[in-house]
Residue frames as a rotation matrix with the C-alpha (Angstrom) as fourth column:
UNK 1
0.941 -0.068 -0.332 -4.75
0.220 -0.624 0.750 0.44
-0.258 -0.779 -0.572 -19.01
UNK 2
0.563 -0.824 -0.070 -1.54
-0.484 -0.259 -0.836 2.45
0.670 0.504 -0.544 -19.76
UNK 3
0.177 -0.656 -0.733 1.78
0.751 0.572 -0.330 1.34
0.636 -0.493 0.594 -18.14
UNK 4
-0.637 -0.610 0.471 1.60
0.112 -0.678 -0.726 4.71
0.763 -0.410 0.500 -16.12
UNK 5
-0.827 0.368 -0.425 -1.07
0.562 0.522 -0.641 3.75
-0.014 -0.769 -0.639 -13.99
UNK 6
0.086 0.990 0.115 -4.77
0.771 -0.140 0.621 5.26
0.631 0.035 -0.775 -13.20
UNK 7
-0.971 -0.186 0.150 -5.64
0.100 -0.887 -0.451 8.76
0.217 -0.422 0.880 -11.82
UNK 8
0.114 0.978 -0.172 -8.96
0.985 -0.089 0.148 9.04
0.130 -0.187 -0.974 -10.06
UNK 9
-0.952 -0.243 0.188 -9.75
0.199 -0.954 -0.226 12.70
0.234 -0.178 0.956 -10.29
UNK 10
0.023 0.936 -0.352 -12.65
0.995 0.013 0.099 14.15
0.097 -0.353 -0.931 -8.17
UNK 11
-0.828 -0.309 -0.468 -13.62
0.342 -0.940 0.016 17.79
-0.444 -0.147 0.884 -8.67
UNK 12
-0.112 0.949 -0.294 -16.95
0.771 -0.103 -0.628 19.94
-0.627 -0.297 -0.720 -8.71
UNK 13
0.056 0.044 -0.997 -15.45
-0.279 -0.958 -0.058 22.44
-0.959 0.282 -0.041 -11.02
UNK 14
0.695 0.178 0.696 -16.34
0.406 0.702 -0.585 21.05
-0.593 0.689 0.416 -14.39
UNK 15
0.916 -0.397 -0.048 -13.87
-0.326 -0.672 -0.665 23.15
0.232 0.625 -0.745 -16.35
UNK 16
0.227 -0.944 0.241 -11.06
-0.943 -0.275 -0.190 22.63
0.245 -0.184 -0.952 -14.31
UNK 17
-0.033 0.126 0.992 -12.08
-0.035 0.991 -0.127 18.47
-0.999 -0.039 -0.028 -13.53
UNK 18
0.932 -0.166 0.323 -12.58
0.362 0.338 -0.869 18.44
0.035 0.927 0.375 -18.20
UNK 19
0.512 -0.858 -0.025 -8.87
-0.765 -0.443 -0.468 20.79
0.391 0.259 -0.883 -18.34
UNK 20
-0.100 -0.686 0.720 -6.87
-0.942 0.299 0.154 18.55
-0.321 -0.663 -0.676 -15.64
UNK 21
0.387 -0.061 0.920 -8.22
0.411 0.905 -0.113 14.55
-0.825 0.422 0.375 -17.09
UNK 22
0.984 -0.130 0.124 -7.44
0.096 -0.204 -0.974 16.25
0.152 0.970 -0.189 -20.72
UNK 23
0.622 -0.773 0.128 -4.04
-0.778 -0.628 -0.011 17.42
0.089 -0.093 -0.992 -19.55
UNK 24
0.040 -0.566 0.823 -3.29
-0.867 0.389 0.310 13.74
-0.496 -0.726 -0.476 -18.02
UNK 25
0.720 0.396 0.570 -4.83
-0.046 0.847 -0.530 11.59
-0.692 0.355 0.628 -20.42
UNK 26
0.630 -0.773 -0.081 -2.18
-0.474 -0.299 -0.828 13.82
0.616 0.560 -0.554 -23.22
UNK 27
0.091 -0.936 0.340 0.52
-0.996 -0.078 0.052 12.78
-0.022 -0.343 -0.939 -20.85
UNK 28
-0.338 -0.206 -0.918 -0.08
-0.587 0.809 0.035 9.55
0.736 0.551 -0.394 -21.16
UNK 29
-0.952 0.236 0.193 -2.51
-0.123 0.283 -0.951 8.63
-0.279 -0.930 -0.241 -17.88
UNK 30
-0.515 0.857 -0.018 -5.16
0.476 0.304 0.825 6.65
0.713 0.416 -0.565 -17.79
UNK 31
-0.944 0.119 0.306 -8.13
-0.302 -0.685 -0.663 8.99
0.130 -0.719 0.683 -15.84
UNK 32
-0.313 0.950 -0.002 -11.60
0.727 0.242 0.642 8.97
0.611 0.199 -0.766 -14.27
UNK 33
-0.967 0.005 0.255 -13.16
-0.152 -0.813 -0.563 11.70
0.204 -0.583 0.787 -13.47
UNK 34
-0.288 0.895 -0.342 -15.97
0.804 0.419 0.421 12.08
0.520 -0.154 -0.840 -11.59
UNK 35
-0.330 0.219 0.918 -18.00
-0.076 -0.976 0.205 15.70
0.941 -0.002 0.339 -10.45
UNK 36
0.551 0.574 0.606 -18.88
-0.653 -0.155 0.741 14.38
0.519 -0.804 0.289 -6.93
UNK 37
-0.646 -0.762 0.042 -17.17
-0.728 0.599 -0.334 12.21
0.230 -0.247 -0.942 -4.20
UNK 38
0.187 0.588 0.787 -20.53
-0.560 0.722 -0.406 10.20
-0.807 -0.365 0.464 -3.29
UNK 39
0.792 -0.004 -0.610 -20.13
-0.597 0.204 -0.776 9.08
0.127 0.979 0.159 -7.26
UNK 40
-0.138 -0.708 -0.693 -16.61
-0.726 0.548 -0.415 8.25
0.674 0.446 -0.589 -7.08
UNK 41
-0.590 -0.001 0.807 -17.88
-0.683 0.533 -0.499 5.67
-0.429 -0.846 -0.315 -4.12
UNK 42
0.677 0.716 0.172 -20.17
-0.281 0.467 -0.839 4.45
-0.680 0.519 0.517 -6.19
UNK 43
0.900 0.168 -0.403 -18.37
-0.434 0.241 -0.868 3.76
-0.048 0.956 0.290 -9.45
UNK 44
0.394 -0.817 -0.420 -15.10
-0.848 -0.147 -0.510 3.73
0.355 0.557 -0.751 -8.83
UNK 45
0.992 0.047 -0.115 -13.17
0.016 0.874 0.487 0.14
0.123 -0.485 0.866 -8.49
UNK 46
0.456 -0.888 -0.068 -9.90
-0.375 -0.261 0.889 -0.54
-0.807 -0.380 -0.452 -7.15
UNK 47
0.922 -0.386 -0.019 -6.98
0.025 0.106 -0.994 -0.83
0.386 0.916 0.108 -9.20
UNK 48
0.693 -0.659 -0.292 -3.59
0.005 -0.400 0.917 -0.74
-0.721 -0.637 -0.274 -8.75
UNK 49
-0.504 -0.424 -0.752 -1.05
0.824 -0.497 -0.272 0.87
-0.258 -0.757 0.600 -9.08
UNK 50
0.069 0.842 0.535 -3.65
0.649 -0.445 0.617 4.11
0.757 0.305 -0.577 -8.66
UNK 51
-0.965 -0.156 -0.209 -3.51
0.216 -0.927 -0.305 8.23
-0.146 -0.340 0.929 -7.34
UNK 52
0.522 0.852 0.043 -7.22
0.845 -0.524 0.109 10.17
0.116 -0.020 -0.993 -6.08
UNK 53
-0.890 -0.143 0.434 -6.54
0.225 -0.964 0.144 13.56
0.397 0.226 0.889 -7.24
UNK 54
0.227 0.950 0.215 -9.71
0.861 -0.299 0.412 15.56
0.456 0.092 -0.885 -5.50
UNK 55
-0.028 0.311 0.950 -10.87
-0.209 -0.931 0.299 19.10
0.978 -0.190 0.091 -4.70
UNK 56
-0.930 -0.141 -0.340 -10.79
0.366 -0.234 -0.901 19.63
0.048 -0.962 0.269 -0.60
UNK 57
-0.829 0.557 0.061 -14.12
-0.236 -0.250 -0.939 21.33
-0.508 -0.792 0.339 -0.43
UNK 58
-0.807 0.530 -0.263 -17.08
-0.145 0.253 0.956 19.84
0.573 0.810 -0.127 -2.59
UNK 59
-0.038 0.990 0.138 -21.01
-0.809 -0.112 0.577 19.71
0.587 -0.090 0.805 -2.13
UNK 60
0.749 0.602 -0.275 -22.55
-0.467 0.775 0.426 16.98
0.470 -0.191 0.862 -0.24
UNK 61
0.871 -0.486 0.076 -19.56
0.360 0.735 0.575 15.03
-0.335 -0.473 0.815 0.59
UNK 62
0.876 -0.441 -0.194 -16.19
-0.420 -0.896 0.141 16.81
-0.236 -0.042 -0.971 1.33
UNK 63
0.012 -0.785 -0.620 -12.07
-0.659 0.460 -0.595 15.85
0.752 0.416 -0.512 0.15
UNK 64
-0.741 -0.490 0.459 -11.19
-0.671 0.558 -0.488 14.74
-0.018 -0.670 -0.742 4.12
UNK 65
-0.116 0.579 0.807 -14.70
-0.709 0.521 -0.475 12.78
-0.696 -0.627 0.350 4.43
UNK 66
0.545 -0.259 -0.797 -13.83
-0.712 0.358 -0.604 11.30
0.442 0.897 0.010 1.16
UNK 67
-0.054 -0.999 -0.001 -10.73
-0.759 0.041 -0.650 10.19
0.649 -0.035 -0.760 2.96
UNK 68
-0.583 0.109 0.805 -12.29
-0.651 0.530 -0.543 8.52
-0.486 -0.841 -0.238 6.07
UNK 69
0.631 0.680 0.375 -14.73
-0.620 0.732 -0.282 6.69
-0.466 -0.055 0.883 4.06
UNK 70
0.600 -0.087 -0.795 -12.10
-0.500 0.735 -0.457 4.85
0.624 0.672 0.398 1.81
UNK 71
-0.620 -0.589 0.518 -10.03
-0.759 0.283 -0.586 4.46
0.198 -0.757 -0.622 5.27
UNK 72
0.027 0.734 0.678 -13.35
-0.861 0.362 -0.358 3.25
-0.508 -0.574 0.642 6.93
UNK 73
0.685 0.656 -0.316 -13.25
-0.671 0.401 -0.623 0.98
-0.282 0.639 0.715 3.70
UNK 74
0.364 -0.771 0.522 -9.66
0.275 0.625 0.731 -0.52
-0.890 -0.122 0.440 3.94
UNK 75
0.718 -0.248 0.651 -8.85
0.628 -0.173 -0.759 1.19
0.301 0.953 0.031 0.29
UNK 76
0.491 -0.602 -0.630 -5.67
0.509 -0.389 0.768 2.49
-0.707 -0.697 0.116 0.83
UNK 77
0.506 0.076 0.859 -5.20
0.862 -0.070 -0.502 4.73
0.022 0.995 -0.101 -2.10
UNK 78
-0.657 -0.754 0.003 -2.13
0.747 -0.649 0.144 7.43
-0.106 0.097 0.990 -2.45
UNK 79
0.427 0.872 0.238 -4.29
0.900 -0.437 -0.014 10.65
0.092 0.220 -0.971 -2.09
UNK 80
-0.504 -0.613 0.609 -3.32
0.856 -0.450 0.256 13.62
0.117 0.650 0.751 -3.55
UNK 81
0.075 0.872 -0.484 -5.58
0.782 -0.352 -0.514 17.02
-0.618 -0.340 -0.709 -2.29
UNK 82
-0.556 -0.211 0.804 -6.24
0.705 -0.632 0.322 20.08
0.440 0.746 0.500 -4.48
UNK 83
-0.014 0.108 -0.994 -7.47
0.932 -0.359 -0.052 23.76
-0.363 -0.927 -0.095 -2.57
UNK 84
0.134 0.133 0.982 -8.43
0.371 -0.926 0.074 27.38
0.919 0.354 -0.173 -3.47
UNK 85
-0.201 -0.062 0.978 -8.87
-0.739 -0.646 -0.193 28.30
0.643 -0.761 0.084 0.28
UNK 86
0.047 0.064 -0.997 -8.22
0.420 0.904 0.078 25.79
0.906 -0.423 0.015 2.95
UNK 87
0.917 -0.045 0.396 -8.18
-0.377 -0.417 0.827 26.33
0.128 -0.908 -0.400 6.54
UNK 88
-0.159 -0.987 0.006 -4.50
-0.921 0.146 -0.360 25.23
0.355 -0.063 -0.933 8.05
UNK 89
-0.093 0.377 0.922 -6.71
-0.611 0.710 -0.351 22.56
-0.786 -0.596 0.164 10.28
UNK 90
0.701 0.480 -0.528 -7.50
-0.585 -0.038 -0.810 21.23
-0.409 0.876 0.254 6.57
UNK 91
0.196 -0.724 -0.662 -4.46
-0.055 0.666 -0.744 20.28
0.979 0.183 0.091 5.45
UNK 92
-0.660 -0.721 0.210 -2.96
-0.682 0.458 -0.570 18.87
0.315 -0.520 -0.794 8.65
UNK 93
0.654 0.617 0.438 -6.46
-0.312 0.747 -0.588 16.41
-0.690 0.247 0.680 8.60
UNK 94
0.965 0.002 -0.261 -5.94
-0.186 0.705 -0.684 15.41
0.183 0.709 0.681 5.20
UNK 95
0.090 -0.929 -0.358 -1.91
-0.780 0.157 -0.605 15.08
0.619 0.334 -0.711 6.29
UNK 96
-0.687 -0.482 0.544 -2.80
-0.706 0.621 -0.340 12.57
-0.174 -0.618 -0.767 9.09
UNK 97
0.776 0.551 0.306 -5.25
-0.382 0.797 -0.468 10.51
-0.501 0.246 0.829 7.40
UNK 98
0.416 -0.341 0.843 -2.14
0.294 0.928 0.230 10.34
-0.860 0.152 0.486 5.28
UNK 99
0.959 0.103 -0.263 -2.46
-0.227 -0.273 -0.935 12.69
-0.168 0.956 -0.239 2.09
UNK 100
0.207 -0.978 -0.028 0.78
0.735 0.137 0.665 12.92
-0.646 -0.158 0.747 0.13
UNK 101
-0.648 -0.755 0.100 0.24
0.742 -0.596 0.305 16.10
-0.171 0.272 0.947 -0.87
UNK 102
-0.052 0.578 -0.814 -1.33
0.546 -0.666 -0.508 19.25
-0.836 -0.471 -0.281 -0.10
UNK 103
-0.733 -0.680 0.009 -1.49
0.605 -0.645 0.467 21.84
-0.312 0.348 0.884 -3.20
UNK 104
-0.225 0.301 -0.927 -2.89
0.177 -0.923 -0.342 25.44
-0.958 -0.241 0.154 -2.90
UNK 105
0.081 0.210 0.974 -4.70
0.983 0.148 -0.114 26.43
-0.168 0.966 -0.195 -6.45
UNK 106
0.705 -0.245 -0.666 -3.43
-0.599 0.297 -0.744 27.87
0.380 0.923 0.063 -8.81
UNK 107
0.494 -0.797 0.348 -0.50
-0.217 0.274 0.937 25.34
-0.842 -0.538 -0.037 -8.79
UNK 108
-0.494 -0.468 -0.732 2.11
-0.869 0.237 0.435 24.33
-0.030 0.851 -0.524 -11.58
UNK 109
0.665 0.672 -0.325 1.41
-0.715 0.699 -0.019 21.44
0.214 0.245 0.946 -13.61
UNK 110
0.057 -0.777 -0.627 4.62
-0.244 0.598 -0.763 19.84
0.968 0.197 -0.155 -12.92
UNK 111
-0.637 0.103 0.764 3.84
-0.737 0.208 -0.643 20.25
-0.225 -0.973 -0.057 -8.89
UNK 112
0.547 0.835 0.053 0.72
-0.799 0.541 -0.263 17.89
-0.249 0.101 0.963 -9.97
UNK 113
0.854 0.047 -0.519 2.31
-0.347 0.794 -0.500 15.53
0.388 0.607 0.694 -11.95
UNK 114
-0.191 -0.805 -0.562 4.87
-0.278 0.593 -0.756 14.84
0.942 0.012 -0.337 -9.55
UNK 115
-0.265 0.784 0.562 2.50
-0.947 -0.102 -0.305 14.45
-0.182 -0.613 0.769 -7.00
UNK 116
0.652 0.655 0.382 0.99
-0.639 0.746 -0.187 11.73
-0.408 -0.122 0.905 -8.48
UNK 117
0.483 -0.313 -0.818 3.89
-0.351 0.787 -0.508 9.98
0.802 0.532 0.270 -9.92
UNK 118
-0.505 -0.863 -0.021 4.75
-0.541 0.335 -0.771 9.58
0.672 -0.378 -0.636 -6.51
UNK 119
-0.043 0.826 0.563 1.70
-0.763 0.337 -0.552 8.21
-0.645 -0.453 0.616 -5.61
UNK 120
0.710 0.371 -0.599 1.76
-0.626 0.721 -0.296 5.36
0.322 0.585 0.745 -8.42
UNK 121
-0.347 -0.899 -0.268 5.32
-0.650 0.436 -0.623 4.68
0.677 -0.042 -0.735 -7.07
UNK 122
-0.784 0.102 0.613 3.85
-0.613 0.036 -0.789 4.12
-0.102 -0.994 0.034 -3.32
UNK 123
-0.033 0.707 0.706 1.06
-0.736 0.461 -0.496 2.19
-0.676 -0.536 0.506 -4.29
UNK 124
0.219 -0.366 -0.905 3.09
-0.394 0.815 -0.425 -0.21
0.893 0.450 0.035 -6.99
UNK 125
-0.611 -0.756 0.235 5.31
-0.501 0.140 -0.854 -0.73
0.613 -0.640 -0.464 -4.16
UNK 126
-0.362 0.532 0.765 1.98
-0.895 0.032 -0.446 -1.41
-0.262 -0.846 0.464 -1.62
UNK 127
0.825 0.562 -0.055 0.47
-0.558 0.796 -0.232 -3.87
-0.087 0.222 0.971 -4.07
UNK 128
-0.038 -0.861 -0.506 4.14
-0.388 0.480 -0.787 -5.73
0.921 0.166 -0.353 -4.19
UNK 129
-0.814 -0.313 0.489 4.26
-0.553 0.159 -0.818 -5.58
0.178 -0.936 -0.302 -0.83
UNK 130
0.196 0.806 0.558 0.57
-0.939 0.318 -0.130 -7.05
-0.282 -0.499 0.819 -0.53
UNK 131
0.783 0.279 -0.556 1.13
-0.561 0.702 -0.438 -10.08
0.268 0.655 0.706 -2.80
UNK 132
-0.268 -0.586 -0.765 4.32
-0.097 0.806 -0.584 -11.55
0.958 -0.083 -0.273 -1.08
UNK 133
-0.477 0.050 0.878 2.90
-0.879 -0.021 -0.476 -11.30
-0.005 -0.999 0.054 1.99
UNK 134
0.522 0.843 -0.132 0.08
-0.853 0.511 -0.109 -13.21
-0.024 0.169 0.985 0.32
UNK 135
0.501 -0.514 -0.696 2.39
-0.315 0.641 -0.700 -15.67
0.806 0.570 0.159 -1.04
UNK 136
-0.718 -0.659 0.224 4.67
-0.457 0.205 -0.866 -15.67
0.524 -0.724 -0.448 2.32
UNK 137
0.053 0.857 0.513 0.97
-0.922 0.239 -0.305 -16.62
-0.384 -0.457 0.802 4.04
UNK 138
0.744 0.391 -0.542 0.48
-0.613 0.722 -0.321 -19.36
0.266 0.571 0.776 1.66
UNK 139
0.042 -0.901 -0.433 4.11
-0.138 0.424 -0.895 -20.82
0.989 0.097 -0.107 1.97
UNK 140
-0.757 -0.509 0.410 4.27
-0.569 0.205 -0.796 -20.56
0.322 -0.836 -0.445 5.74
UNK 141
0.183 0.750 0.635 0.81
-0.851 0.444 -0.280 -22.74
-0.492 -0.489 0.720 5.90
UNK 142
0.516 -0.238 -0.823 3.07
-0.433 0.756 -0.491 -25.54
0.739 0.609 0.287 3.87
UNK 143
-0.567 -0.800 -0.195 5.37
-0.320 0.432 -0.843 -25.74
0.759 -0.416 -0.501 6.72
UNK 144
0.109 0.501 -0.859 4.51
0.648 0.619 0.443 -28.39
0.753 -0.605 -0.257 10.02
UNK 145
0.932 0.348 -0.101 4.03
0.202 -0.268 0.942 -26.90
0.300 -0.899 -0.320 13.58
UNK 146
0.532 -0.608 -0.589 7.41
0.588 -0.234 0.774 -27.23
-0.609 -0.759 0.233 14.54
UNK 147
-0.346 -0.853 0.390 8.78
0.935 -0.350 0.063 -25.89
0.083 0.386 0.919 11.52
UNK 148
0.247 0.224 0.943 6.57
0.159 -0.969 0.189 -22.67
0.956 0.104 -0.275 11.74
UNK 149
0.808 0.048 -0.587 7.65
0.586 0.033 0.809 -22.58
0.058 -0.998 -0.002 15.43
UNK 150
0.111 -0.992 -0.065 11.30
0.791 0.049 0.609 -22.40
-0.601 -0.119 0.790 14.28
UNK 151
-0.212 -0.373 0.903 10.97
0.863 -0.506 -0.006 -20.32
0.459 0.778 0.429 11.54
UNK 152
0.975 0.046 0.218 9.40
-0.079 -0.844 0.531 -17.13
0.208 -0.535 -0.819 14.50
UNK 153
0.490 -0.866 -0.096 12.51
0.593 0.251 0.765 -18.22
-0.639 -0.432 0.637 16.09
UNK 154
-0.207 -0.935 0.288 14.84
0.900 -0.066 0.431 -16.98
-0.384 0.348 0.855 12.79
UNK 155
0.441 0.740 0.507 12.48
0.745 -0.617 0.253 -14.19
0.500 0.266 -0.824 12.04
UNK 156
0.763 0.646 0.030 13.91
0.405 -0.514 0.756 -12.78
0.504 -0.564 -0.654 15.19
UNK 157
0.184 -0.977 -0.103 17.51
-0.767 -0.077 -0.637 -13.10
0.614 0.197 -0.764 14.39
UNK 158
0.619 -0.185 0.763 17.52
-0.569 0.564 0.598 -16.10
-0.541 -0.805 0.244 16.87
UNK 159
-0.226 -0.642 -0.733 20.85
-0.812 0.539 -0.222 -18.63
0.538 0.545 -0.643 15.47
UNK 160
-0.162 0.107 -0.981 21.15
0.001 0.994 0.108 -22.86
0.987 0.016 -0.161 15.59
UNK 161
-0.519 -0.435 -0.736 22.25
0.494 0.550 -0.674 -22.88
0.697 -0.713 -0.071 19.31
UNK 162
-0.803 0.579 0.142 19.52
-0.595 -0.793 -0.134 -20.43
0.035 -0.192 0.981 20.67
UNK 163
0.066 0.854 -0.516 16.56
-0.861 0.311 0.403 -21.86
0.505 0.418 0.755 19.04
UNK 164
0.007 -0.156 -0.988 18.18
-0.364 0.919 -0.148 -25.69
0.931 0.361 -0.051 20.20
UNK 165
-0.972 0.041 -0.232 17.89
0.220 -0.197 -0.955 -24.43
-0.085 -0.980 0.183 23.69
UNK 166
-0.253 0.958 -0.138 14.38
-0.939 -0.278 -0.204 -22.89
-0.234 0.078 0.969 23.51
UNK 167
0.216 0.791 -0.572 13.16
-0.945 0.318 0.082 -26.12
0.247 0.522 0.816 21.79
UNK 168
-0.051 -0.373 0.926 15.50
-0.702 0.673 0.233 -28.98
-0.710 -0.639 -0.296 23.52
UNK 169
0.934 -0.141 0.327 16.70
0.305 0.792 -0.529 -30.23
-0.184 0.594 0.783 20.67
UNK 170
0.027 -0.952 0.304 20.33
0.898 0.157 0.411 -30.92
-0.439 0.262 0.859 19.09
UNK 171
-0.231 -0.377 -0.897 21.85
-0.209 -0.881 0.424 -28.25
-0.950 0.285 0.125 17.26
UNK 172
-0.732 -0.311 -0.606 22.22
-0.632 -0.020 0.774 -29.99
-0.253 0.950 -0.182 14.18
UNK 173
-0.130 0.896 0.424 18.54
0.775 0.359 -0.521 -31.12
-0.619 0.261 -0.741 14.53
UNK 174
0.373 0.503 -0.779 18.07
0.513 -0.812 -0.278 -27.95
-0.773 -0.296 -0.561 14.04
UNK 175
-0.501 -0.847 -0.176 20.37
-0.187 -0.092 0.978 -27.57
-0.845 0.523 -0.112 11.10
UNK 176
-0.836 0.421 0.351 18.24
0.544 0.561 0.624 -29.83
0.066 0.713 -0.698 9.57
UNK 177
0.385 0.895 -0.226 14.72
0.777 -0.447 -0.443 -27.91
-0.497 -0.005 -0.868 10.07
UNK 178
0.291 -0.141 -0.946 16.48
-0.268 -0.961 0.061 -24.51
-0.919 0.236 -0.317 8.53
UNK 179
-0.812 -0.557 -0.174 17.36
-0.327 0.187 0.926 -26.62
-0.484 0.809 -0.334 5.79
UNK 180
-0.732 0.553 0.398 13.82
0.653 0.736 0.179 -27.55
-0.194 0.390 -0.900 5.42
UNK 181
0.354 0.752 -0.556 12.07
0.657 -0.623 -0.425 -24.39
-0.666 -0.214 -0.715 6.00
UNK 182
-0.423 -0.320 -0.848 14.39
-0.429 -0.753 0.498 -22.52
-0.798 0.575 0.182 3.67
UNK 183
-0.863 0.067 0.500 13.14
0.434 0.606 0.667 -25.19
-0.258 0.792 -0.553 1.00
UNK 184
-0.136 0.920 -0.367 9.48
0.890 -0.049 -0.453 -25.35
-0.435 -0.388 -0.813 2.38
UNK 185
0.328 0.229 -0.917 9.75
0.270 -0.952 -0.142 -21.23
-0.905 -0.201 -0.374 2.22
UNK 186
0.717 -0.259 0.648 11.76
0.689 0.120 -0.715 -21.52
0.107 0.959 0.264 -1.88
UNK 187
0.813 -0.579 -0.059 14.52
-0.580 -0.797 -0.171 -19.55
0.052 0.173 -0.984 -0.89
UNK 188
0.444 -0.797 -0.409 18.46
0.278 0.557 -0.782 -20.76
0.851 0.234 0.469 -1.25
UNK 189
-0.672 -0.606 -0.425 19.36
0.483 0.076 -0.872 -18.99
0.561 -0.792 0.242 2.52
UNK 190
0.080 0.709 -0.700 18.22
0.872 -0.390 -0.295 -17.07
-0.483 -0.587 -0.650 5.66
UNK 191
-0.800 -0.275 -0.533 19.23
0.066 -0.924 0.378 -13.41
-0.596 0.267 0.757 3.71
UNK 192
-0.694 0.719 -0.027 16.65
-0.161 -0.119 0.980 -14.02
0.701 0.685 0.198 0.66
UNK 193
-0.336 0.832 -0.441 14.28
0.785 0.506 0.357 -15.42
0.520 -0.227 -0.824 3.73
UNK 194
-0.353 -0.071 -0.933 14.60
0.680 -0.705 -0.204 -12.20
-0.643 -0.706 0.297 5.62
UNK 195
-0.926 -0.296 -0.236 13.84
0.073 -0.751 0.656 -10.50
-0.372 0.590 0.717 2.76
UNK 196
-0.697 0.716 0.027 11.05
0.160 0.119 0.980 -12.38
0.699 0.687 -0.197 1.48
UNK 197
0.056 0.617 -0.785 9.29
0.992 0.053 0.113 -12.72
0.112 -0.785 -0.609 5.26
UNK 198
-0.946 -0.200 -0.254 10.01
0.321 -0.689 -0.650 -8.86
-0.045 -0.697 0.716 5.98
UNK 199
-0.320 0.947 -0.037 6.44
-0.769 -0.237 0.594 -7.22
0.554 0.219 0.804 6.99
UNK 200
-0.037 0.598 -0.800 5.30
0.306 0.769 0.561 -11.22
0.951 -0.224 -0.211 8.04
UNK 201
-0.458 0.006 0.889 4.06
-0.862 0.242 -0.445 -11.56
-0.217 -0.970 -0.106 11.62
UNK 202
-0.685 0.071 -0.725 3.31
-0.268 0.901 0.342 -15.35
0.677 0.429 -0.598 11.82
UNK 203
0.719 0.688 0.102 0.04
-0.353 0.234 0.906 -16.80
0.599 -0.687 0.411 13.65
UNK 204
-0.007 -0.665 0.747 1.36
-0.994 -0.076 -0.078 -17.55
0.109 -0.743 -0.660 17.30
UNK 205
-0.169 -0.361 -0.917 2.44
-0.579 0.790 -0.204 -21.02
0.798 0.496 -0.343 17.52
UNK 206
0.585 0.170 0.793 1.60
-0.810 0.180 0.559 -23.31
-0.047 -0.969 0.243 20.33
UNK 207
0.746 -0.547 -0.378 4.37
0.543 0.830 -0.129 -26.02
0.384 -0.110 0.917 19.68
């Protein structure tokens, strides 16, 4: 796979679905095309970091109902629509499923290709984001009961003498637990922990 990421490209017009993968593959994108959306359900696997280029009105199975099934399907994939004659209702669907970008054919090739390089950006960025959560998940199921207690506590901007009230302990018990949970959690303070936890919602604690 190149280092510019993957371009699913759905489109019914075979000319203009062989012209557009040729155009991207030259630029230096890796592509699949495919001449139907049922197909690209079928074949296509996830990847990341990855952009669905597709056509808006196609046989059998249209751009937006594309859209709802990979919603329906948890695939959150940067989607990118292409259009000869949309209704307005059209694009403001495919803008609240989410699209990031609407574009009226003919279009430039440079309107395309920044299109989708801002889709690879958005869905590097998603799969980053997915994998420290993952990792924050893993790390906060290292820490005991009370320390995942405390650590909702600093999550929430809560400081020593807060928390030591809420939990009827010393302050500088507490001192000590933030000095374990920052371990526990591999960061060196609460800034890098704020950073690494942003996004986390922790399971609700009963201690």
């Amino acid at each position: 796979m190149t280092a510019k990421g993957l371009v699913f490209l759905v489109e019914d017009d075979d000319d203009l679905r062989l012209n557009l993968g040729d155009m991207l593959r030259h630029l230096g994108y890796e592509v699949n095309d495919f001449d139907n959306a049922i197909l690209f359900l079928q074949k296509a696997r996830r990847y990341s970091p990855a952009v669905l280029v597709t056509d808006m009105r196609m046989p059998q199975m249209s751009g937006l109902d594309l859209h709802k099934a990979l919603l329906d399907k948890d695939w959150s994939l940067p989607i990118i629509y292409m259009s000869g004659e949309s209704q307005s209702q059209e694009i403001i669907d495919a803008m609240k499923y989410g699209a990031i970008e609407f574009l009226c054919k003919p279009f430039l090739q440079s309107e395309l290709i920044q299109a989708i390089d801002k889709g690879l950006r958005q869905d590097s960025e998603r799969h980053e984001d997915q994998k420290r959560l993952l990792l924050v998940d893993s790390l906060h199921k290292s820490l005991n009961p009370s320390e995942q207690s405390i650590l909702s506590l600093m999550l929430m901007g809560h400081g020593n003498k807060y928390i030591a009230s809420v939990k009827g302990l010393m302050a500088d018990t507490i001192k000590k637990y933030r000095g374990q949970i920052l371990s526990k959690m591999q960061v060196n303070s609460l800034a890098e922990l704020l950073t690494l936890c942003k996004g986390y919602i922790p399971p609700t604690s009963k201690h």
